[in-house]
N, C-alpha and C positions, 0 to 999 in steps of 0.2 A: 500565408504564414506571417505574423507580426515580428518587426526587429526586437522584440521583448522577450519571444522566445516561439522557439518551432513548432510548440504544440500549441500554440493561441490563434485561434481562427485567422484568415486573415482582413474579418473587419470590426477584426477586436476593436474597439475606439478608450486608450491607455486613460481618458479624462471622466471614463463613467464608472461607478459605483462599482466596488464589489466586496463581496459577503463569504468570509471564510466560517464554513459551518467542520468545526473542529471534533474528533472524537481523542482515542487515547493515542497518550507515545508524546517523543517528541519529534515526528513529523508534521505535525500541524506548527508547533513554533517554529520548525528547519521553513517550511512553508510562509507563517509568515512573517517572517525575516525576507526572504526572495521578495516577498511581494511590493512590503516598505522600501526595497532597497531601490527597486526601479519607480518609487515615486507614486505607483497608486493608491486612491485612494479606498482605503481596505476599512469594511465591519465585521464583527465576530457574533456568531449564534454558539453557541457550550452546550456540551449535553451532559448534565446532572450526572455525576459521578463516574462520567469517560475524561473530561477538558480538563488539564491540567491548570491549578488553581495558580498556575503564576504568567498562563497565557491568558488566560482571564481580565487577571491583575492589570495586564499590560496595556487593555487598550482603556481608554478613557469612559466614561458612564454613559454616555450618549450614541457609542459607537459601540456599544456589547449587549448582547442578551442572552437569557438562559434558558434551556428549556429540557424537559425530561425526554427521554429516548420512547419514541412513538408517538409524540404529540404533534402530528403533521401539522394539524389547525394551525397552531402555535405557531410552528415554524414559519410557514406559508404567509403568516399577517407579519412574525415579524421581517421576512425577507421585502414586505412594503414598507413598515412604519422607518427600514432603514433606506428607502430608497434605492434598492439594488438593480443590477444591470446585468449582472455576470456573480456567478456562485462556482464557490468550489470547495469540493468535499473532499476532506482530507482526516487520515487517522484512524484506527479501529474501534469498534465495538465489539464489548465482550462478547465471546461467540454464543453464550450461556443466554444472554437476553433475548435471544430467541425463544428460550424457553421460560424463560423466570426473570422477573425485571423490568419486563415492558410496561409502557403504561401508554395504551392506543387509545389516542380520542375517537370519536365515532364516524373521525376520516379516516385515521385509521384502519379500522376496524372494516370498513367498506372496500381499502383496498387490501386489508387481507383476506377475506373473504371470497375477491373476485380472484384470487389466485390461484392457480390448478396447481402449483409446486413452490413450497414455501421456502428459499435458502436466500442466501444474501443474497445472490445475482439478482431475482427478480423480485425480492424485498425492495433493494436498495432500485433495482431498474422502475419499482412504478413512483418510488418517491421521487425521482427523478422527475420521470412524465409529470407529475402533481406540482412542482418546482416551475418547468418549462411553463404548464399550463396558466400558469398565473403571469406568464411574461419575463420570468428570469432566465437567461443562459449558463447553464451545467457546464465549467470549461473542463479540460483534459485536468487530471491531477496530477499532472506532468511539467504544466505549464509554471513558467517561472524557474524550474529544478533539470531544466538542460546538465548544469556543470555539475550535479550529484548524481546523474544516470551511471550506470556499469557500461563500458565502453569493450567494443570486440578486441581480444584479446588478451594476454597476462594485465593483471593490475600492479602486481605486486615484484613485478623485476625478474621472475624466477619459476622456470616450469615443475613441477613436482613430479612425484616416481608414477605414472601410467601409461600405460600405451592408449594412443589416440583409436584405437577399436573400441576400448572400453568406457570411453569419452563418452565415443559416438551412440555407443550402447544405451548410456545413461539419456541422454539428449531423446532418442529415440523414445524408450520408455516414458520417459518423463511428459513427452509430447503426449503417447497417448493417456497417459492418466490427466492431462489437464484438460484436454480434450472430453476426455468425459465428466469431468467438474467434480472428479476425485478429490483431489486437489494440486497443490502449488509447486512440491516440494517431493524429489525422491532420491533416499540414497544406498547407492549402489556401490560393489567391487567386484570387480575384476569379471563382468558378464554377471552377477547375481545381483536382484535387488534384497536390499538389507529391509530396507523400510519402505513403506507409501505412506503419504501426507493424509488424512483426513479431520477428521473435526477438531481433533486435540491442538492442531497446527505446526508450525517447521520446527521450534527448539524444540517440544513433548517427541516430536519425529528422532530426531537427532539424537537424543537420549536415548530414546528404545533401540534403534537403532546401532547406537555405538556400544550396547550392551554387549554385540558380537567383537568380541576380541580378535582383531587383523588388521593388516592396515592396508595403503590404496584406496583408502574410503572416501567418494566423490559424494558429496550435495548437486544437485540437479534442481534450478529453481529457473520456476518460467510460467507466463500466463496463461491463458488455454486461448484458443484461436480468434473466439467469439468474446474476448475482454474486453467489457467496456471501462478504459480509464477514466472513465468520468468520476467513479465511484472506488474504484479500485484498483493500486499500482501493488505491485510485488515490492516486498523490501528486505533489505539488510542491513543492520547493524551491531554495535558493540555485543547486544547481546546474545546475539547469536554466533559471535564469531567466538564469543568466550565458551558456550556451549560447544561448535564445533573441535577449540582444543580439549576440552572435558572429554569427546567422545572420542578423539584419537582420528579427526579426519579431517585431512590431509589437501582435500581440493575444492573449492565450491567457484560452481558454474552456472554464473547468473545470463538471462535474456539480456544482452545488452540494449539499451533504449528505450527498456520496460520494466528496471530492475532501479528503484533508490537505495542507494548506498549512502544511510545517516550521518554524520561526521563521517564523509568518507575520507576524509588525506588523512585523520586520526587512526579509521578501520582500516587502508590498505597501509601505513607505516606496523602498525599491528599484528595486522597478519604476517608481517616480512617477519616481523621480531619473533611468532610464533611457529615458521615456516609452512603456514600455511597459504597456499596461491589461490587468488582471487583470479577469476579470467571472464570475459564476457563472448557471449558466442551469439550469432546472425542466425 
């Protein structure tokens, strides 16, 4: 483990190159900010209408590049012409470009083909492989964002109205739908699931969801067993927290040390003002 941060190998070496390949949000600027802060030296790859145009902006012309979503080729040459050592991927892509949007070069195209089951996980897990293969390291997208993790227990000073059965209930559940790559996000009352997470994702969830007029209503957010954070961390922020007061619920229960919480001292001051409890659970 490197003193930069607990999820960075530990022969990370802090003086070589790294290449933050950015999609949407602003987890990739929360990112790289962590990164500058501790002094490495960081390039940026953008993907054509995910990279927010002012993280862009921000690094200088020699040290950015662009490139459209599925153009591995691209990628791949320019993770050399920046001299990279260590990659890290951070931020979403529309869920939609899966279906409509892509634009795969003929490497592409050869690693979706060789795929027996088409979804992020093993989307994003052979771009990966194709990264490595060329000699770059995939680090955790974890690393650097330690002090934004969700941390075990209350965030937000104050336990809200449930009995800890009905916690556990959600935890439970929750476990097995991530486990079977359902998805991220489930919320429940009082032993009933209201909603399950799938391709629409957590705020679409949370809406349908809070259409049920009651309250006790917990969010249940956690990764599935087999996560690879190289490519994918669970997250939370403003926007979802302003969605959970719209839907009338009262508790969310993130994986602590697997869960970013975006401006989180902004979210947990927030959720106090809305009485909503943030908690992180082992």
């Amino acid at each position: 483990m490197s003193d930069l941060s607990r999820f960075l190998p530990r022969s990370f070496d802090p003086g070589a190159k790294v290449t933050l390949i950015a999609g949407r949000g602003s987890y990739p600027q929360l990112t790289a900010d962590r990164i500058r802060s501790n002094g490495v030296d960081l390039s940026l790859i953008a993907l054509d209408g995910e990279t927010r145009d002012e993280l862009f902006e921000s690094f200088p012309k020699e040290r950015r590049r662009k490139a459209k979503v599925g153009q591995i080729g691209k990628l791949v040459k320019y993770l050399k012409v920046l001299e990279t050592r260590y990659v890290v991927m951070v931020g979403q892509i529309q869920p939609g470009r899966l279906f409509k949007g892509l634009h795969p070069d003929l490497r592409a195209i050869k690693i979706l083909a060789s795929l027996k089951e088409k979804n992020a996980a093993t989307i994003f897990g052979a771009i990966v492989a194709e990264i490595e293969a060329a000699g770059c390291e995939v680090l955790d997208a974890r690393a650097f964002l330690d002090e934004d993790l969700a941390s075990v227990g209350t965030m937000t000073g104050f336990r809200s109205a449930y009995l800890p059965e009905h916690l556990d209930h959600g935890i439970k559940i929750g476990a097995e739908c991530a486990r079977l790559h359902i998805g991220q996000s489930i919320l429940v009352r009082k032993g009933t699931v209201l909603a399950v997470e799938a391709f629409e994702g957590t705020d679409q969830m949370i809406q349908r969801g809070g259409s049920f007029k009651t309250d006790q209503k917990i969010l249940v957010k956690m990764p599935h067993p087999d996560h690879d954070f190289r490519f994918d961390v669970p997250v939370f922020g403003m926007t979802t927290l302003e969605t959970l007061k719209e839907a009338g619920v009262t508790t969310a229960a993130l994986a602590a040390n697997k869960t970013i919480i975006l401006n989180k001292k902004e979210v947990l001051t927030t959720a106090h003002e809305y009485g909503i409890e943030i908690l992180g659970f082992s």
